[in-house]
C-alpha positions in Angstrom: 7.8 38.4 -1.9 8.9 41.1 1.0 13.0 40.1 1.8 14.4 41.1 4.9 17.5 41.1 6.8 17.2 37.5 8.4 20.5 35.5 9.2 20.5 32.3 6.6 19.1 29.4 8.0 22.2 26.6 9.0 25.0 29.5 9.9 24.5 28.1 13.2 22.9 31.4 14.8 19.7 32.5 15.7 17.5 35.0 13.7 17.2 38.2 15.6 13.7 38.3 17.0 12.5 42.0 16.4 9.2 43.9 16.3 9.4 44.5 12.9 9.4 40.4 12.4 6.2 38.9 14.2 5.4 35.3 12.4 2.7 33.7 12.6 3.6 30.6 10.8 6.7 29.2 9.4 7.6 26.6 7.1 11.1 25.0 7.2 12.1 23.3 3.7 15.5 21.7 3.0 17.9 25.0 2.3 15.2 27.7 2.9 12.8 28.7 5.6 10.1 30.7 4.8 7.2 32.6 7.5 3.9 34.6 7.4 4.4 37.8 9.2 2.0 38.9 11.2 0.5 41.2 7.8 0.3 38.0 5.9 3.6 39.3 3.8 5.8 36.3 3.4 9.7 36.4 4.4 12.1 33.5 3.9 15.7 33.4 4.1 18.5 30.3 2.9 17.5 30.6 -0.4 20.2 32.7 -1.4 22.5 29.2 -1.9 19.6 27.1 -3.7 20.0 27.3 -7.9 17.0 27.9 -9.6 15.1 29.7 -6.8 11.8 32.0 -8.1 10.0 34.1 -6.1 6.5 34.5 -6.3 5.0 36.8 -8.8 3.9 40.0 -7.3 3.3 41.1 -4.3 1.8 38.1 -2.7 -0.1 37.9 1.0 -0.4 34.7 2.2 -2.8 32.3 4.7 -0.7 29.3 4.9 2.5 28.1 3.5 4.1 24.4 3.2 7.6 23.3 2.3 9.2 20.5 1.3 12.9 20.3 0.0 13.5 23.2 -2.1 10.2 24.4 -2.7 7.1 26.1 -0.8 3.6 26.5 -1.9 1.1 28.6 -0.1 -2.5 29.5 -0.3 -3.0 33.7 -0.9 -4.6 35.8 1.2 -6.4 38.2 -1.6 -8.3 35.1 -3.4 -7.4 31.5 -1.5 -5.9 30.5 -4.9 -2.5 27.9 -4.4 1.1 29.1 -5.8 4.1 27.4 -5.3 7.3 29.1 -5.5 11.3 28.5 -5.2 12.2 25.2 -7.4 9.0 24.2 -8.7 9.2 20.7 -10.6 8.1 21.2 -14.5 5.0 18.8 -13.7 4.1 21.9 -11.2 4.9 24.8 -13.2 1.7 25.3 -15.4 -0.3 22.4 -13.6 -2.4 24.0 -10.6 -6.0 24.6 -11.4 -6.5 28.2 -10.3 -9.8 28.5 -10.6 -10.3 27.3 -7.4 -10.2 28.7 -3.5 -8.5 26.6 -1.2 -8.6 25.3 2.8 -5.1 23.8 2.9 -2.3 22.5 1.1 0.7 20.5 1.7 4.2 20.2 -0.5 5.6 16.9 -1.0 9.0 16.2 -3.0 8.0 16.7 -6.1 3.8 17.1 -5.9 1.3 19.2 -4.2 -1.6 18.2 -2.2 -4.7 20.5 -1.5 -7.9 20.7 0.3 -10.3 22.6 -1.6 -12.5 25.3 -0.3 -15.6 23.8 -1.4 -18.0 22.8 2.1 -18.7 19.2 0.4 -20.4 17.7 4.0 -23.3 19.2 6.3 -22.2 16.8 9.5 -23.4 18.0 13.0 -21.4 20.3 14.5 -19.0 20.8 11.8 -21.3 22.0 8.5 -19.1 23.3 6.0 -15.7 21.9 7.4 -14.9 19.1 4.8 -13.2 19.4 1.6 -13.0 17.7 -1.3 -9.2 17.1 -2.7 -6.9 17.6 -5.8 -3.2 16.8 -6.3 -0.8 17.9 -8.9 3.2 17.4 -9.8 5.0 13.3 -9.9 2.7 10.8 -10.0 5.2 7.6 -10.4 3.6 5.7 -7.1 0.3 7.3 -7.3 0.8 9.8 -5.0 -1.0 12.5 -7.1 -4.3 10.0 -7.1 -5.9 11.1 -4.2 -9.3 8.4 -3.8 -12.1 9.5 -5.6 -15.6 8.9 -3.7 -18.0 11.8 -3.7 -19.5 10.7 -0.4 -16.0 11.5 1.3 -15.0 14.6 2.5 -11.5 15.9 4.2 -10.1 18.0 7.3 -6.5 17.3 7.0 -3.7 16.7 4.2 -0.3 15.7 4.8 2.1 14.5 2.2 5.5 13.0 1.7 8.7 12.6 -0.1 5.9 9.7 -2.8 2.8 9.3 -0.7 -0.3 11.3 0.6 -2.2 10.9 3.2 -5.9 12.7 4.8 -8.1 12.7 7.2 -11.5 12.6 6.5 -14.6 14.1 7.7 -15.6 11.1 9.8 -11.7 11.0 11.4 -10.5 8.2 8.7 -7.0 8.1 7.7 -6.4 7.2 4.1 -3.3 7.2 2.4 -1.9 6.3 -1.1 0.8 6.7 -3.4 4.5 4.9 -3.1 5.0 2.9 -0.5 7.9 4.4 2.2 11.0 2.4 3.5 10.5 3.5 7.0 6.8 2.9 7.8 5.2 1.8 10.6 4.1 -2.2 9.9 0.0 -1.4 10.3 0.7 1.0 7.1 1.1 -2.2 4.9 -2.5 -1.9 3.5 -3.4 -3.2 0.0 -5.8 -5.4 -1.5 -5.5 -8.2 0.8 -5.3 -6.8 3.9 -7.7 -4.0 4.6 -6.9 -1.5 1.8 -8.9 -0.8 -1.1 -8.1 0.4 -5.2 -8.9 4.1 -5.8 -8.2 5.6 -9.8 -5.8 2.0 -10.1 -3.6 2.3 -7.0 -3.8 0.5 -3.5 -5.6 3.1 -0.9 -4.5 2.1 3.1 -7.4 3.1 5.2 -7.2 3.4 9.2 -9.8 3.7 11.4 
């Protein structure tokens, strides 16, 4: 993990925009920030107040990054595998399947969501763009239990503080896991009105 000279995030100021510091992606967390410079090294500053921070092992280049509270996870540059870093829960820490390559991934509070890199649909005009998903990390409201349907495929994951949600390859929304406090009333879904079960928890599904 390359460190810098960055002002801490929440002082107030602006970080000093210099040659030497081209991003081309951030990814704000609760205490930290972290970016991809334009060499796919990573940077990311606030952490110095945050207990039980870990960098990454090694010298790490990264494709994409996504935080949430105090962690980030990212997908490498060298061989698309996922790695999460700062304060990774204990269901995270030895969890991740590494075998795999990955699209995409997106950090929740205290779980992981992931497209994998794995070309599961041949639709017109975009062969090879859907993804099959995996989850890791809590799994109290389901939120790790993405559907299961081998027909489906995936362009898009977000995730939340104890629900998931993805866009599928025929522009679907589905979403599962804990229901939130402050969702919209059409995200109600369930098993009597419009939602379906998926691995024994209530999938919403938008179209």
């Amino acid at each position: 993990m390359a460190e810098g000279g960055l002002s801490p995030a929440g002082l107030g100021y602006a970080v000093q925009g210099t040659k030497q510091f081209l991003f081309s992606a951030i990814a704000p967390g609760r205490r930290h920030t972290c970016g991809i410079l334009l060499n796919s090294t990573v940077l990311c500053w606030g952490h110095e107040n945050v207990d039980g921070w870990m960098h990454s092992k090694g010298d790490r280049t990264f494709l994409e990054l996504s935080s949430f509270g105090d962690m980030t996870c990212g997908i490498t540059a060298t061989d698309r595998s996922l790695i999460c870093f700062g304060v990774v829960p204990p269901q995270l820490s030895t969890n991740i399947d590494s075998s795999k390559q990955y699209r995409s991934v997106a950090t929740g509070g205290r779980h992981v969501c992931a497209l994998v890199k794995d070309n599961v649909h041949e639709l017109p005009g975009r062969r090879g763009s859907g993804s099959s998903i995996q989850c890791w990390g809590e799994n109290s409201g389901g939120q790790s239990n993405p559907p299961t349907d081998s027909r489906v495929a995936y362009i898009r994951i977000s995730v939340g503080l104890s629900h998931s949600c993805a866009v599928t390859s025929k522009f679907a929304l589905l979403c599962w896991g804990a229901r939130e406090p402050v969702e919209h009333p059409k995200m109600a879904g369930g098993l009597n009105d419009g939602g379906v079960k998926s691995n024994g928890v209530n999938v919403n599904i938008f179209l």
